[in-house]
N, C-alpha and C positions, 0 to 999 in steps of 0.2 A: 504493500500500500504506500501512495506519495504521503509524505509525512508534510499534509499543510498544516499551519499554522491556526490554532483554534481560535487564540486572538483575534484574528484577522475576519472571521468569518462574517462576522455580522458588520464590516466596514465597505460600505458601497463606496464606487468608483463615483469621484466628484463627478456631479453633473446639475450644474445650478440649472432652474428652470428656464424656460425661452420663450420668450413670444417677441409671433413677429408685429415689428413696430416701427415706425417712419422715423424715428431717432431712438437707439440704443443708451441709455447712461449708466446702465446696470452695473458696467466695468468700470465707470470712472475716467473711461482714456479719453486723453485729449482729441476733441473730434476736429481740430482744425490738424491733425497727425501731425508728422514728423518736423522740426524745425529746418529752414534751408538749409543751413551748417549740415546736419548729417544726412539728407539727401547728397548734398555736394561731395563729401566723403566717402557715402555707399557707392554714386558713380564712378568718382574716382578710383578708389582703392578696394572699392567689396568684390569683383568678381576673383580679382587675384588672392584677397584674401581668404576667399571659400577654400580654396584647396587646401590649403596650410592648418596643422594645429594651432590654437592661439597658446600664447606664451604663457605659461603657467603658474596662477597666482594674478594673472593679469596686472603686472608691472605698471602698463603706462592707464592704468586705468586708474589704478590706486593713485599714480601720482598727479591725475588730476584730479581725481575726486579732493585729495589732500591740500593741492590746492582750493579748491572751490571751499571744501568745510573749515580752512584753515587750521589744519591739523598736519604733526608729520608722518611720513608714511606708514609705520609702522604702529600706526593706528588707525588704520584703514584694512579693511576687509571686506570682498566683496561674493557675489555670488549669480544664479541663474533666477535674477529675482530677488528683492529681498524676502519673498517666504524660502526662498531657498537658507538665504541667511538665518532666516528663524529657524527652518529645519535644524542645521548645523548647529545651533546654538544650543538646542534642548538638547544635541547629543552630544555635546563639546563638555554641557557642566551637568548635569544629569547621569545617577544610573537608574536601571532598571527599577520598576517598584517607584522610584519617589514624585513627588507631587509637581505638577504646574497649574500656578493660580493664574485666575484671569477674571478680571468682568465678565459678565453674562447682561445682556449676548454683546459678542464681539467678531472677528474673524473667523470665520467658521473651521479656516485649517487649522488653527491653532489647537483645539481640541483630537482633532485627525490625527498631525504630527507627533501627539503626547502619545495616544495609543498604537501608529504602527513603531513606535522607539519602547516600548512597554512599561509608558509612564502614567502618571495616572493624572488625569485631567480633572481639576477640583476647582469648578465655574461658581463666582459669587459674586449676586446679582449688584447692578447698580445702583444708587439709591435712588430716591423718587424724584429728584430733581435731576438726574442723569451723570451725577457725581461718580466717581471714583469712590467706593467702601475703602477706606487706606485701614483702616481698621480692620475690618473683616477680610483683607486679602494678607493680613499681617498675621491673625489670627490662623490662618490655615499651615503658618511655618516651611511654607514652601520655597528650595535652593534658588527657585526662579518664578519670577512674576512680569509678567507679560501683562503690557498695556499700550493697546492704540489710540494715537490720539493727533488729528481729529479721526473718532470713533467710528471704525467700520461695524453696523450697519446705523448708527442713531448720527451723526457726521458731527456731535457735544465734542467740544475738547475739553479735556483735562484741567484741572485748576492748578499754578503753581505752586502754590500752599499746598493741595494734595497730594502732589507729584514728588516734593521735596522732602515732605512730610513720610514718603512711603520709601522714597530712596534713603533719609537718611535711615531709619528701621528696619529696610529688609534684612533678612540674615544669608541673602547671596543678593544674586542677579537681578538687577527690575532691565528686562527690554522693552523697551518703548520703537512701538511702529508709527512712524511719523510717513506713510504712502502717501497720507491725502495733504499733508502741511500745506503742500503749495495752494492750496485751494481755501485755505482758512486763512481768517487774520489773526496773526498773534499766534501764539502757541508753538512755537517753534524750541525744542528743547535740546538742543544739540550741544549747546554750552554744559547743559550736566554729563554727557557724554565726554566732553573734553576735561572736566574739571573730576571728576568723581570714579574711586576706583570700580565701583560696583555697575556703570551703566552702559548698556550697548544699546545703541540707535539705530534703525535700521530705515533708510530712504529706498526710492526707488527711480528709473528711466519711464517706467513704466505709463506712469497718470499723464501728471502735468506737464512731462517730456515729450511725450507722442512718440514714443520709441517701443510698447508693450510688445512687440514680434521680435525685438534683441533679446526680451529677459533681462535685462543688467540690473544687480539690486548690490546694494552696498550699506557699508554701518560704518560706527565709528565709535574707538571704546578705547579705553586704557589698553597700550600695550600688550600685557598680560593677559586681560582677554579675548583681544584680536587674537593672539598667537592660538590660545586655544580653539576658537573657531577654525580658522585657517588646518 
């Protein structure tokens, strides 16, 4: 007999709903697509770079994202997506068995990626004004705490007093998904990502980029925890 995986049984294949509709916003992506700059760069240089592996660790990606967030390289880490980056990251500081807290509801994979890694996903709901529980995500003693903000699916951002309030307290990891930032005012939390040993950031190409058919997602975090992700 194939020895599948009993975990896995009851986890269907993502397939968010669809209907057809004279404009799509359900993804978020930029519907004016790609910026000229990399239209001009895929003409120029994308056919010859299909054949080729991309350099590994993606060097010249890190060092401009490094520029752009004002970080040095080695705090930068990137991925196939930032859920790629949140993948990596629940199994960078995680083992099997232990907890990831989150808002409920939030990003739907983020629950996903806890149980195909054999973590255990402990969702605690938001409060009634759309807050952040910083207490009750403290409360569950979880190595890692995940929080998007502006919030996929409610688009509330995070309060700085709550955010600050949960990083200094956690007893590991808060990653904070900032996908949708460009699309909010305010709330941009990247500065705890620079300054704070415990924070990974995770941005994306994806949204406000018009680039969601590259994948490219990227974070930024104390040294130490970039290396483990990577």
């Amino acid at each position: 007999m194939i020895p599948f995986r009993d975990t896995y049984r009851d986890i269907p294949l993502y397939s968010p709903a669809r209907k057809r509709c004279r404009v799509d916003l359900s993804d978020n992506t930029n519907l004016f697509g790609a910026p000229p700059s990399a239209e001009r760069v895929l003409r120029e240089e994308g056919l010859q770079l299909l054949a080729r592996y991309p350099a590994g660790y993606a060097p010249d990606l890190k060092r401009a994202v490094a520029a752009y967030a004002g970080v040095a390289v080695d705090s930068v880490t990137t991925g196939c997506g930032s859920d790629d980056v949140i993948d990596c990251a629940l199994r960078a500081f995680l083992e099997p068995g232990d907890a990831v807290a989150f808002p409920d509801p939030t990003f739907v994979m983020v629950p996903l990626f806890a149980r195909l890694s054999a973590l255990r996903p402990v969702p605690v709901p938001l409060r009634e004004d759309l807050e952040l529980d910083v207490d009750g995500l403290l409360a569950t003693g979880a190595k890692l705490i995940y929080v998007c903000t502006p919030n996929n699916p409610t688009g509330t951002v995070a309060s700085r007093a709550a955010l600050e309030r949960l990083v200094d307290r956690a007893p590991g990891v808060v990653l904070i998904d900032q996908a949708y930032v460009e699309f909010a005012r305010g709330g941009d939390f990247l500065d705890l990502a620079r300054t704070r040993p415990n924070v990974l950031v995770t941005r994306t190409m994806s949204k406000a980029f018009g680039l969601a058919g590259l994948r490219v997602g990227w974070a930024v975090g104390a040294p130490a925890l970039v290396a483990e992700v990577e």
